[in-house]
C-alpha positions in Angstrom: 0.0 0.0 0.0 1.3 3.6 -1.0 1.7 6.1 1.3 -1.3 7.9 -0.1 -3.5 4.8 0.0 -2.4 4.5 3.8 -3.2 7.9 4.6 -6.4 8.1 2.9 -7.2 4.5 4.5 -6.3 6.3 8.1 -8.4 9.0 7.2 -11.5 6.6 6.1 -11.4 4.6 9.5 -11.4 7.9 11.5 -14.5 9.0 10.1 -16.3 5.5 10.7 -15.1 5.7 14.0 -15.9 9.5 14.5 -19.5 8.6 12.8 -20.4 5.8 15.4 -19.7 7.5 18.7 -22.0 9.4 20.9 -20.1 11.2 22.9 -18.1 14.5 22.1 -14.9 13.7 20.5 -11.7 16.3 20.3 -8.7 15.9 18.2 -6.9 18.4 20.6 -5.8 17.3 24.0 -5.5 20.9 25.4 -9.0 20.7 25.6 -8.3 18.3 29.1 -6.2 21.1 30.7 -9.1 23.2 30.4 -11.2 20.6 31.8 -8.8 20.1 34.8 -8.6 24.2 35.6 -12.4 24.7 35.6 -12.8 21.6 38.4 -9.8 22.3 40.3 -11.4 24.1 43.2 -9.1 27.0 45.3 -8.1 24.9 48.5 -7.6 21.3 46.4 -5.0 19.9 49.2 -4.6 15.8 48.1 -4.6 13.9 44.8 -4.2 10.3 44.1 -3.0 8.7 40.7 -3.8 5.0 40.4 -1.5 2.7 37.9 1.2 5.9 38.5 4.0 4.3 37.9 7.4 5.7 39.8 6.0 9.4 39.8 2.6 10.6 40.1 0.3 12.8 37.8 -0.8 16.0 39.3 -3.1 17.7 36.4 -5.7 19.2 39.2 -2.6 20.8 41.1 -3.1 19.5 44.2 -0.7 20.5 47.3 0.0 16.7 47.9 0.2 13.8 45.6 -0.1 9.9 46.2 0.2 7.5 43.7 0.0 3.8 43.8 1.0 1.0 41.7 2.9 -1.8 41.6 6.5 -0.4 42.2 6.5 1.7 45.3 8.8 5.1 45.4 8.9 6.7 48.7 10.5 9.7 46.8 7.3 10.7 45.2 5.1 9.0 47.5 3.9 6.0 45.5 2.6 3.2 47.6 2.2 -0.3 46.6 -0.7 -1.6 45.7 -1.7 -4.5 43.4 -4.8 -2.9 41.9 -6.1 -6.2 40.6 -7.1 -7.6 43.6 -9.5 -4.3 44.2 -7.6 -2.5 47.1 -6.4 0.8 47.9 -4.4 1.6 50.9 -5.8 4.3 51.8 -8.2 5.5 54.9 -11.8 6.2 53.9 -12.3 9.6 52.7 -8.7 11.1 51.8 -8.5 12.7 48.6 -10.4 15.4 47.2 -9.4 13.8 43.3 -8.3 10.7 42.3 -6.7 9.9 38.7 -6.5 6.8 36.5 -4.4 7.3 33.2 -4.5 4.2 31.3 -4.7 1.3 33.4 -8.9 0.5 33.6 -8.1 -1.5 30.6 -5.5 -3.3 32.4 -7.6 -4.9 35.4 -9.5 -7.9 35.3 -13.4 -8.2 35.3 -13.4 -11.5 36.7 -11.6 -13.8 38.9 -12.0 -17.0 40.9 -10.0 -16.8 44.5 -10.0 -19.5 46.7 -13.4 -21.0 44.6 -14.4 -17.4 45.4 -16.1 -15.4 42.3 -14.2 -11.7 42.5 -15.0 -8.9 40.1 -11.4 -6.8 40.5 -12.8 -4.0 38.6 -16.0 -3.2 40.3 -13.7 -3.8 43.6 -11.2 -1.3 42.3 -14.1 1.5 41.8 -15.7 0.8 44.8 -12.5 1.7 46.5 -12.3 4.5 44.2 -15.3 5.5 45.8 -14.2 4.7 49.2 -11.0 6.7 49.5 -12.9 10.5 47.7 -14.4 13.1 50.2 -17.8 13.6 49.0 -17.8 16.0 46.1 -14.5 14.6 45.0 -13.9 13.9 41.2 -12.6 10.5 39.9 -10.7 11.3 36.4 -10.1 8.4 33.7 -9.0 8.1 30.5 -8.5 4.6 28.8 -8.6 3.2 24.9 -12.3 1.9 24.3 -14.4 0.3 21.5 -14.4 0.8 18.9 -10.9 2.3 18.8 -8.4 -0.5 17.4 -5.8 0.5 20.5 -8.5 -1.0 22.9 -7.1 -4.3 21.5 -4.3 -4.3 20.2 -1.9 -4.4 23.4 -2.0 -7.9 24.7 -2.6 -6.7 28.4 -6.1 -5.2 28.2 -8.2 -7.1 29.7 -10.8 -5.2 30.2 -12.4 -3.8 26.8 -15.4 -1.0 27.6 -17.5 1.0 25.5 -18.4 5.0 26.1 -21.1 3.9 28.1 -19.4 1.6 30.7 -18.4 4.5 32.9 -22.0 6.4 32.7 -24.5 3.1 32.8 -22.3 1.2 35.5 -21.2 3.6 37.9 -23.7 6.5 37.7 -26.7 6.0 38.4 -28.8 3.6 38.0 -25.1 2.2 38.4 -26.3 -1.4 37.0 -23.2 -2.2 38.4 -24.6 -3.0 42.0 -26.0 -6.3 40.8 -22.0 -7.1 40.8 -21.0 -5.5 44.1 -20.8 -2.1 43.4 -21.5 0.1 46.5 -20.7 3.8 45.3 -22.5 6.4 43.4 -21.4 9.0 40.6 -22.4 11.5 38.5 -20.9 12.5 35.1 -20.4 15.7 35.2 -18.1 15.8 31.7 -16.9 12.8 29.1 -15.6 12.5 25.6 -13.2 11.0 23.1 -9.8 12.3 22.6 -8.8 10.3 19.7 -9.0 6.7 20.4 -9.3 7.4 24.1 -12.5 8.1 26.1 -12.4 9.9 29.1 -14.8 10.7 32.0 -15.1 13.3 35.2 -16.9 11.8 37.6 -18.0 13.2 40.8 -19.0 10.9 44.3 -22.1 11.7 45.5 -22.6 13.7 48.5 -25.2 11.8 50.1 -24.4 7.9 49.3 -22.9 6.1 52.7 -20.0 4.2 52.5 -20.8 0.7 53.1 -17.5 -1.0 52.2 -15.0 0.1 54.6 -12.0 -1.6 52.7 -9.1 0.0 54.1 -10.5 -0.3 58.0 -11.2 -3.8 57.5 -7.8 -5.2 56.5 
């Protein structure tokens, strides 16, 4: 294939993919920054960025940053934590955002322990959930369907749609038939490219019921 035939192929599967979506889609990521600056409020003291790796994201400014992931780094704060197995290590109630940049994908919807049935990824948001002050705002952005890079990297695991994030964890957050304990609402989603991504705020007025942290 020429060079023209592959750019004009490129610009072909864009459009289909454009076409079928429902939510807003941007071609310019600046358009996040702005996003981040209009929900940053004055006093935002603590972040946390799931998945981190050695050095946490900070793109709502907060005075302090966590991050955890699988490699620890006491420099900058990063704690371990195997997000798979649906636990943060955190108290109940800690940060005012929390941040997950390209690892949803990457953890598991079902699992068997000990003859158990687990579903890590409805853990992992529950204890998203768990650790934000009321009000707080739970950031992610991930490949999804239709977009070809939701697929292609061996390690996703976990393919979701535009919709996941809205149907499952906002209400009526079907998600509660699996264990899902929380409540959100989406206060701003869209597609950069081939990655959709979501602001979602915890309700003000849904009790905690899984204590997670307190309990281990």
């Amino acid at each position: 294939m020429t060079s023209i035939s592959k750019l004009i192929s490129n610009k072909i599967y864009h459009v289909l993919q454009i076409a079928g979506l429902q939510k807003k889609y941007y071609r310019d990521k600046s358009v996040l920054e702005q996003l981040f600056h209009s929900f940053t409020t004055i006093n935002a003291r603590v972040a946390l960025d799931i998945g981190s790796g050695p050095e946490p994201k900070n793109p709502f400014k907060a005075t302090q940053v966590f991050g955890a992931d699988l490699r620890a780094n006491q420099l900058k704060n990063v704690v371990h934590s195997d997000l798979s197995s649906g636990y943060l290590p955190f108290e109940n109630e800690t940060f005012e955002y929390v941040t997950a940049y390209d690892i949803l994908e990457h953890i598991i919807r079902v699992s068997c322990i000990a003859g158990e049935t687990k579903f890590p990824f409805i853990l992992l948001i529950n204890e998203v959930f768990r650790v934000l002050k009321p009000g707080g705002i739970f950031f992610n952005i991930q490949p999804c369907f239709p977009a070809k890079e939701a697929f292609q990297d061996p390690t996703h695991v976990n393919i979701m749609s535009e919709n996941t994030m809205q149907n499952y964890f906002c209400e009526p957050a079907w998600a509660r038939i699996y264990g899902f304990e929380g409540s959100f609402e989406m206060i701003n989603d869209g597609w950069i490219g081939s990655h959709y991504f979501s602001f979602m705020r915890k309700s003000f007025d849904k009790p905690i019921k899984n204590l997670g942290f307190l309990q281990k």
